[in-house]
Structure formats: C-alpha cells, structure tokens
One Martini backbone bead per residue (centre of mass of N, CA, C, O) as a GRO file, in nm:
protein
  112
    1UNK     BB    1  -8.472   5.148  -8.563
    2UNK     BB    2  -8.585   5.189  -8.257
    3UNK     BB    3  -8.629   4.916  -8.048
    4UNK     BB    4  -8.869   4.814  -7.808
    5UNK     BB    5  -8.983   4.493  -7.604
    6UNK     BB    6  -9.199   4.360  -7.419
    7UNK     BB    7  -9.254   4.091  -7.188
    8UNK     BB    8  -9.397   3.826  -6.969
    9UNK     BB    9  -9.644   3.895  -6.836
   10UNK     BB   10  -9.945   3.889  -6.694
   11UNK     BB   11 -10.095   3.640  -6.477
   12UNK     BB   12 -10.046   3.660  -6.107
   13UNK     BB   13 -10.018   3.557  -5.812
   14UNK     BB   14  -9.977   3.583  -5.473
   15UNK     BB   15  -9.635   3.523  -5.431
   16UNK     BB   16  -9.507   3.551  -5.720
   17UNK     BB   17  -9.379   3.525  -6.026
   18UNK     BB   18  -9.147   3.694  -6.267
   19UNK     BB   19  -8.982   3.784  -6.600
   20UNK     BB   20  -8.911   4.068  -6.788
   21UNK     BB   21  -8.833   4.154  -7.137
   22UNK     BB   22  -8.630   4.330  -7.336
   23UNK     BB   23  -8.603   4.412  -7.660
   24UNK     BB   24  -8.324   4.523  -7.881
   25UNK     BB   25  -8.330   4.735  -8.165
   26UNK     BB   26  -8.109   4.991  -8.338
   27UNK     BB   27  -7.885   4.962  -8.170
   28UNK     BB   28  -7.615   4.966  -7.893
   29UNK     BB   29  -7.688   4.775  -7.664
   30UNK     BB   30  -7.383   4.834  -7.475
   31UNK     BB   31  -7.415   5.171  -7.493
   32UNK     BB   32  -7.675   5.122  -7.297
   33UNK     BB   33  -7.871   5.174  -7.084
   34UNK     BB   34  -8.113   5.041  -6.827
   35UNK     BB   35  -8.483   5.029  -6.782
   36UNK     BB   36  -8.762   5.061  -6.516
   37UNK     BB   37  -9.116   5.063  -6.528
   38UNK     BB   38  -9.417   5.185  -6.403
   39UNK     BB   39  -9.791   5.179  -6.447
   40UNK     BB   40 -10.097   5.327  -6.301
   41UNK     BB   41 -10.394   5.429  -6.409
   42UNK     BB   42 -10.349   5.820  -6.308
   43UNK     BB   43 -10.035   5.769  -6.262
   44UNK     BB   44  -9.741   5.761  -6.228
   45UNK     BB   45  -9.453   5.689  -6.364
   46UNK     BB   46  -9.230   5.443  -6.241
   47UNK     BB   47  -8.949   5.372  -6.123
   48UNK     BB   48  -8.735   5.058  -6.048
   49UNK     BB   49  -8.470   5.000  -6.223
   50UNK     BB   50  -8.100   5.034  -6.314
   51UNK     BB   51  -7.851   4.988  -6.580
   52UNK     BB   52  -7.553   4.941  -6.717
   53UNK     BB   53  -7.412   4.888  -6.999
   54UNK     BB   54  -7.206   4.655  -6.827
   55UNK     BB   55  -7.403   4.537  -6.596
   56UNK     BB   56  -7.233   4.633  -6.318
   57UNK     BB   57  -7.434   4.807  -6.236
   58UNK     BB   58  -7.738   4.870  -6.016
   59UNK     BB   59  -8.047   5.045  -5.946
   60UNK     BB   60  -8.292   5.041  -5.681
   61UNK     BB   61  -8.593   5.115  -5.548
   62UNK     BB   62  -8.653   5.079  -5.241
   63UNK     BB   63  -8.906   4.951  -5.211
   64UNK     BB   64  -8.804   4.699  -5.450
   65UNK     BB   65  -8.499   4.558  -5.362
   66UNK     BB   66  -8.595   4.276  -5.267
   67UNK     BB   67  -8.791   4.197  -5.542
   68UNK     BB   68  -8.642   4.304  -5.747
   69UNK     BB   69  -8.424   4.254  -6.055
   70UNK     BB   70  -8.166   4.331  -6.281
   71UNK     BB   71  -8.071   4.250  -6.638
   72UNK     BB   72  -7.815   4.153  -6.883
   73UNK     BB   73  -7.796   4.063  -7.235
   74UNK     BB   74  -7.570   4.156  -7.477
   75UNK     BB   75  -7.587   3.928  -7.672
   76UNK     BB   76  -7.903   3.965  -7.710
   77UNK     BB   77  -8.039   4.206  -7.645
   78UNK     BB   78  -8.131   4.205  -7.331
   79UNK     BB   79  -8.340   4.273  -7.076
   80UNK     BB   80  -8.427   4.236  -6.714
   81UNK     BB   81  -8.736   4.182  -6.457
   82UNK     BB   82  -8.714   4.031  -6.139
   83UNK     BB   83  -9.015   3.903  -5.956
   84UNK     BB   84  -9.125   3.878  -5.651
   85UNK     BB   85  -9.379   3.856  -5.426
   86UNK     BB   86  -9.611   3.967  -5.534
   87UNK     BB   87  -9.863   4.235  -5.555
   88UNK     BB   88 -10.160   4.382  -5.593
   89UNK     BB   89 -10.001   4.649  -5.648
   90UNK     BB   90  -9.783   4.509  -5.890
   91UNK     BB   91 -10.023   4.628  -6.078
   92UNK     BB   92  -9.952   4.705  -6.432
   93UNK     BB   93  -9.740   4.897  -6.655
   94UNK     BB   94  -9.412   4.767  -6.809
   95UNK     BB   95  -9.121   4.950  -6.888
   96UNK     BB   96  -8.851   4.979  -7.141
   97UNK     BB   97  -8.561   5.203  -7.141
   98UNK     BB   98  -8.385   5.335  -7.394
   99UNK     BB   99  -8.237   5.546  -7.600
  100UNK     BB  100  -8.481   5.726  -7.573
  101UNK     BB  101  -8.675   5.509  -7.514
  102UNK     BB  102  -8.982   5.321  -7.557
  103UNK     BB  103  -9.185   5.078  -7.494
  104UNK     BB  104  -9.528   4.935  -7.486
  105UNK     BB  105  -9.524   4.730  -7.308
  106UNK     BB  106  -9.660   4.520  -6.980
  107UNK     BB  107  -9.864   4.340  -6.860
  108UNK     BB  108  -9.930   4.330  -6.472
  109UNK     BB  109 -10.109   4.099  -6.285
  110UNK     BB  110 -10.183   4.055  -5.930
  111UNK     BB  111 -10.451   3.799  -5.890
  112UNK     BB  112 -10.669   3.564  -5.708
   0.00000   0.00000   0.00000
C-alpha cells in the first residue's frame, strides 16, 4: 500500500523558518520523482517544487526559488521542503505527491 505522511507544519512567525518532511512507503521510492504542493482553502492547489528520482534535477516554481528548497534522502524514503523568510501568504495546507498518489497534508500556519 502507497502511503505518503507529511510532517513538520505549525505555527511559525513571519520571517522564520520549516523544514517539511514527507515519509513515504509501499512503493520503490529512489524510483519515483517527488514533488511539493501546497493549498489555501478556496484556491486551487499551488505546485512549489519537484526533485527527480536520484535526488540530481530540481525545479522550483518562480515565485518560491529563493526562499523554499526541496531535497531528498532515499536511503530513508524521505522527501523534504526547506523554507525560510516564511510570510502570512505562505500559511496553507502542504503535500507532498509521488507515485501517482498523495499525503494528507500538514498544515503550515505563519502568523505573528
């Protein structure tokens, strides 16, 4: 069975930083890209950033390259997503996807 957790979110003020976690298991994960979503109720769900299989390639949405960074660590089956300089626009619900499948999300709160 596909399972996808994300982990990390809270409450972080403005200016501060996360670092998001995606565990994943039931597939081969060194053979699956991954990427970074995230939603604000209302609004359609945002792509943030996408890594390739082998950790190699990396593509960051315009908006976010400066300030999110995704990373992977396949010896743990693990996904992550840097984010620094955080702003109450970046509060929302953060997933991560692979394998044709899907987390339940971690909410990311960011308010003074």
């Amino acid at each position: 069975q596909v399972r996808l957790v994300e982990s990390g979110g809270g409450l972080v003020q403005p200016g501060g930083s996360l670092t998001l976690t995606c565990t994943a298991s039931g597939f081969t994960f060194s053979d699956s890209a991954m990427r970074w979503y995230r939603q604000v109720p209302g609004q359609e769900r945002e792509w943030l950033a996408s890594i390739s299989d082998d950790g190699e390639l990396t593509n960051h949405a315009v908006p976010f390259q400066d300030r999110f960074r995704i990373s992977r660590d396949n010896a743990k089956n693990t996904a992550y997503l840097q984010m620094k300089n955080l702003k109450p626009e970046d509060t929302a619900v953060y997933y991560c996807q692979g394998h044709e499948s899907w987390g339940p999300g971690t909410q990311v709160t960011v308010s003074s």
